[in-house]
N, C-alpha and C positions, 0 to 999 in steps of 0.2 A: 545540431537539432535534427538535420537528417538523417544522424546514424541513428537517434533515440528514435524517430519512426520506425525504423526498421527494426528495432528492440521491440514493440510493441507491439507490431503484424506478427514476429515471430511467439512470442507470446501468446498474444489471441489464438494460435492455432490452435494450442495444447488445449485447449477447449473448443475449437470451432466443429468437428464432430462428433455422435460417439450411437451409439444403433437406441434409438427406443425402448423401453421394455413395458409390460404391461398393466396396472391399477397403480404404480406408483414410481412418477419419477428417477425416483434413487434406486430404486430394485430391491427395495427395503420389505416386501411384499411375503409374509410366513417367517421374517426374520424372526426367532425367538431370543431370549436373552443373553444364555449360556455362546449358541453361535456367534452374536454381534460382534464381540473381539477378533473374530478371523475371518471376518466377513470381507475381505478384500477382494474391491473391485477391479481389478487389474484389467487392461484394454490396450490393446496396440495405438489405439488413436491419439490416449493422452500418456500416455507412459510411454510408447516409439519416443512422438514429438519430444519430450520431455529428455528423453534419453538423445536425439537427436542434438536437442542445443547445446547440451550437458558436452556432446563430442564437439562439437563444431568450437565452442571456449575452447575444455582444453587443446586441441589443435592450434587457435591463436594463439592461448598462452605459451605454449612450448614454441610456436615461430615468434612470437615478442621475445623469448625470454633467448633463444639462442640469438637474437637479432642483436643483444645486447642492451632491449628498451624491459627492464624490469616491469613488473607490475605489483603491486604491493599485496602480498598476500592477505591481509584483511578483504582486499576486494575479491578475492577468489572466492575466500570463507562466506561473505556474504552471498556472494553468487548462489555458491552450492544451497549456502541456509534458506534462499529464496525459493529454489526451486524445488530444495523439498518441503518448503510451504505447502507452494502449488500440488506436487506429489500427495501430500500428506490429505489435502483440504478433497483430492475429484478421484483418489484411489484406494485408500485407506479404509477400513469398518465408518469410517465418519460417515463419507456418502452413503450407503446403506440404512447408518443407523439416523441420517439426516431424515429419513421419509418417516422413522418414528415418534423421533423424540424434538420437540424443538430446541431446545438447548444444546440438543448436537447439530442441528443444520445452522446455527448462530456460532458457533466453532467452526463450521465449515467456510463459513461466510468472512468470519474475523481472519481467516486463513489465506482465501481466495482473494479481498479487499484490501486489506491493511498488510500482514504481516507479511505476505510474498510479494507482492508489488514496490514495498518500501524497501527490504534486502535487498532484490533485485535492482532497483532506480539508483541504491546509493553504492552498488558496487560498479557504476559507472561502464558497463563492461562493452560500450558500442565495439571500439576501437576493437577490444580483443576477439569479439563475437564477427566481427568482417574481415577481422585476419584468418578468422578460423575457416572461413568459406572459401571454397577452392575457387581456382581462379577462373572458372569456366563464370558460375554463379557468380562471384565478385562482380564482374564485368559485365556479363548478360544479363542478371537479375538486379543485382543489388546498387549499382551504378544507376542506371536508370529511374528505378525507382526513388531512390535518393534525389536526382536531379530533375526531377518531374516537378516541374513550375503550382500545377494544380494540388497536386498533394502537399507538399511543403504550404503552400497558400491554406489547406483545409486543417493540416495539422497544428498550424501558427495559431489558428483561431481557436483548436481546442482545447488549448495548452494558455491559452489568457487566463488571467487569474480567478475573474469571476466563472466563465464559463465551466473551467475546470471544476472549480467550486461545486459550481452548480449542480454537474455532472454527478459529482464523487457522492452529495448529500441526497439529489434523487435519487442516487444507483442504490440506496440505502430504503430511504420513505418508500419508493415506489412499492417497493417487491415486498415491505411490511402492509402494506395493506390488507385486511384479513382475505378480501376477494381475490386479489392477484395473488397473494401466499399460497391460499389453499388452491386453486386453479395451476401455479407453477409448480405444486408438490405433484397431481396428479397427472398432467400432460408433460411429457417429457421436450417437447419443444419450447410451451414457455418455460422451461423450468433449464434448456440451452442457454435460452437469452438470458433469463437472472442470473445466470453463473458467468456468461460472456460478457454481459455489459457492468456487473460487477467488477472483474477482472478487467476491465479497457477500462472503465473512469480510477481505480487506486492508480492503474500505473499513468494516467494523463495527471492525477492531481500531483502525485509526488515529483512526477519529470519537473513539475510548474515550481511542486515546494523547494524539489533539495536541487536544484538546478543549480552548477559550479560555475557558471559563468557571474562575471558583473556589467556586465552591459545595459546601453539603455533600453533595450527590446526587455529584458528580464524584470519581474517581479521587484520589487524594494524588498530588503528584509522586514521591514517593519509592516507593509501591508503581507509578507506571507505569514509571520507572526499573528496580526488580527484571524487571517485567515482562519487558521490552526486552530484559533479559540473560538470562533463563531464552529468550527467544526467539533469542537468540545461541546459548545451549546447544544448543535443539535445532537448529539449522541444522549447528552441529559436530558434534554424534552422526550426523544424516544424513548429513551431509558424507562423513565419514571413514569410515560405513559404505559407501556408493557407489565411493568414491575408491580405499579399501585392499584391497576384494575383489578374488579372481582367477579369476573366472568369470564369464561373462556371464550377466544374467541379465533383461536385454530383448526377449526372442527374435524378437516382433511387428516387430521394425525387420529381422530378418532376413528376412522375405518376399520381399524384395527388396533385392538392396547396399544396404550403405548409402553414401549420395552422397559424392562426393570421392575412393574409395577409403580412405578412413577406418577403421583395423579397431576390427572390435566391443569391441575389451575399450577400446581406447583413446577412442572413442567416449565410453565411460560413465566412464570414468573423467576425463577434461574435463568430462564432466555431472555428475560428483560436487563437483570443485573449482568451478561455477558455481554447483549448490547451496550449496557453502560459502562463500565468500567476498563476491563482489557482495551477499548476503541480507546477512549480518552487515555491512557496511559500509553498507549504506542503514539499519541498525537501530541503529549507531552515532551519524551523522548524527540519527536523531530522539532520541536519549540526549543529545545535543548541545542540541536544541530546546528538549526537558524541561528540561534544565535553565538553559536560558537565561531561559523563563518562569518556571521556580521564583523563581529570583533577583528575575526584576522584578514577578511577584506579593508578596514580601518586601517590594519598596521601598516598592511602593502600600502595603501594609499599614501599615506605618511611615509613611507620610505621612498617609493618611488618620489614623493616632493622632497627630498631630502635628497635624493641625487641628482635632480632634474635642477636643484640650488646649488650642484655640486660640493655639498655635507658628505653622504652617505654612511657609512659608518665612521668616519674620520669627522663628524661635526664637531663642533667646539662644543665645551661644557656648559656654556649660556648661547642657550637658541633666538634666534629674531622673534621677534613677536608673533612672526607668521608664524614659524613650525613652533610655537608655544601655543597657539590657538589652534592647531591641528591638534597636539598632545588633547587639550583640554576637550575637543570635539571627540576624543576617540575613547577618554577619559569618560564624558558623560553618558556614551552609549552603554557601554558597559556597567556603569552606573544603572543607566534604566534597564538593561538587560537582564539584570541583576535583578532589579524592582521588578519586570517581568516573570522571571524565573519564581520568587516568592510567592506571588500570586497565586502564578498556575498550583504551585503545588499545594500553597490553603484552597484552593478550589478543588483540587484532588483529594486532598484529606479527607474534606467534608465530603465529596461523592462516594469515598469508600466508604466511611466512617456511617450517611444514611444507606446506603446497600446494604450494608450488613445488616444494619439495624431491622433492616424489611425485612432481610431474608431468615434474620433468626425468630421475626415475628410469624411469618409463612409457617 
């Protein structure tokens, strides 16, 4: 739990500065059409940083891997995939073209919130990311910090299931608001914060979702489950509010065209269907996860009863009643797991299925 703070301070920095510019935010300001594709914002504040953690991994990985404690290359791959999320979402033509178009700053956002925070969380990379710091830091910085009573105490609370929650679906409502939207497109400090506290509540929620542990301090799978689909919900009430309106109500991107010739209602109304859909399909995806670990935390449970009865793999071919009502317990989750899984994805059907349908009436 300590190390995962320290994943998340290092994180926040890649966004915690970057210089001002002036009428708009993203520095999207004379951008015309033909330039937006090469429009790359490149910065030492968040591409250093970025390129910073990127060394300091592989560093641990190459000391884990000569130490003889492998690491599973999925988790590397994910590493990287997350961080060129985050790459992709605060340097890329996106930022630039975010201050024109709303349907690129809702990519920007589905980048910065979801897709890089969840790579990142589920490639579990504490361990390898505090091998990679050298040992002056280890010890001076990162020891400390880790074992600071008040912080672990602050971070335990942010990381509870609701508050997490809570955090992840404001980090979202708040900065939709047309006021604070067009106010964070034009000031480039609230427009810091919408990108910062974006990026701190994806990576608080998913620490809480894909958390490996099974202890009694953690989440149930089944309440991070609900979780997941009350975060579906809110993605489709945003969604459909965005989507179904017939008014604009971005006006800050009117400052100037919006790039492409793009009209404004059509604009947001694609920003609407991006809020809806990609969001709920990556929140399916970790509904998928949950419940993959549910099941194989079940098996351990059962095995470990199973040698704790001294069974283990040598049990006899008719079980006690007990480890028969364990099978049947591990049996019926996956069962509802199963029943879950169908759900989610008739609920996803129909949210693609009316998206489209909007967007081919638009």
């Amino acid at each position: 739990m300590s190390q995962t703070r320290s994943l998340l301070t290092a994180c926040a920095f890649t966004v915690a500065v970057w210089t001002p510019v002036p009428v708009f935010a993203h520095g999207g300001a004379g951008l015309s059409g033909p330039a937006a594709w090469s429009a790359w914002s490149l910065t030492p504040e968040i591409s250093g940083s970025l390129l910073l953690i990127l060394v300091i991994y592989a560093r641990g990985a190459w000391r884990r891997w000569t130490a003889s404690r492998p690491f599973a290359r999925i988790r590397h791959t994910l590493f990287g995939a997350g961080l060129l999320a985050l790459f992709l979402s605060l340097q890329s033509p996106l930022d630039p073209m975010g201050a024109r178009l709303f349907l690129a700053h809702q990519i920007q956002h589905l980048l910065l919130r979801m897709i890089g925070p969840m790579l990142v969380i589920l490639a579990r990379p504490q361990g390898v990311l505090i091998a990679g710091l050298p040992d002056a830091l280890r010890r001076g910085l990162a020891a400390p910090l880790m074992s600071n009573s008040a912080l672990s105490r602050f971070y335990v609370f942010l990381i509870r299931p609701f508050v997490a929650f809570l955090l992840f679906v404001l980090s979202l409502y708040f900065w939709q608001i047309p006021s604070v939207y067009n106010a964070a497109l034009l000031d480039p400090l609230i427009h810091w914060a919408m990108h910062l506290t974006m990026l701190m509540a994806g990576l608080l929620f998913f620490a809480m979702i894909l958390s490996p542990r099974d202890g009694p301090s953690n989440p149930s799978h089944s309440l991070r489950i609900v979780l997941l689909f009350a975060a579906i919900v809110s993605n489709i009430l945003l969604g459909a509010i965005t989507t179904f309106k017939s008014t604009v109500i971005y006006t800050a991107y009117d400052i100037e065209v919006r790039l492409f010739g793009i009209a404004p209602l059509t604009d947001e109304t694609v920003g609407g269907f991006i809020l809806w859909v990609p969001p709920s399909m990556m929140l399916i995806v970790a509904i998928l996860i949950v419940v993959y670990d549910w099941n194989t935390t079940e098996k351990k449970r059962l095995q470990r009863g199973l040698e704790m009865r001294g069974l283990g793999k040598s049990a006899p071919e008719e079980p006690s009643s007990g480890d028969e009502s364990r099978k049947n317990m591990a049996a019926a989750n996956q069962r509802l797991a199963m029943l879950l899984m169908l759900t989610v994805l008739t609920m996803f059907t129909l949210i693609v299925a009316t998206a489209v349908f909007v967007v081919s009436l638009g």
